[in-house]
C-alpha angles and dihedrals in degrees: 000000000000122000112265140172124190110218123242110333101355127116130191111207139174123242112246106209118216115205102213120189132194122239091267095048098253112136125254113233107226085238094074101046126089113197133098128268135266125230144158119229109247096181138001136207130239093259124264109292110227118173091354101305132081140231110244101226117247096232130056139205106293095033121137109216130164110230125170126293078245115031114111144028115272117224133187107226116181089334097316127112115229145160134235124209143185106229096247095062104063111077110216146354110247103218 
């Protein structure tokens, strides 16, 4: 991939699928399910400068977090679809 780096509080962040399956094995369309979804943060910015100094960002690169089925802006980099998104849109850190 090419190097990238996402400006202030901004993350761009790969989308981790999760096969589910029912009880019986059959497989659940993404349309009926209703959780966020899970990423691993590819790059990170610098933070959101306020009053000449900026806010170092909560997460780094390698990190796994849940954000919304819509938050973002998907982008295509060197053939791979990714997301980008500001700091303030995705919900927790897995650890």
């Amino acid at each position: 991939m090419k190097k990238v780096r996402p400006l202030h509080d901004r993350l761009l962040v790969r989308r981790i699928e999760e096969k589910e399956t029912a009880s019986r094995g059959a497989l659940v369309p993404e349309t009926a399910k209703r959780k966020p979804w899970k990423g691993e943060v590819v790059a990170v910015g610098n933070g959101k400068k306020r009053d000449d100094t900026s806010k170092v960002l909560d997460v780094k690169v390698g990190d796994k977090i849940l954000f919304g089925k819509y938050a973002g802006t998907g982008v295509k980099i060197s053939g791979e679809d990714l997301v980008i998104l500001p700091e303030d849109e995705f919900l927790v850190v897995l650890t």
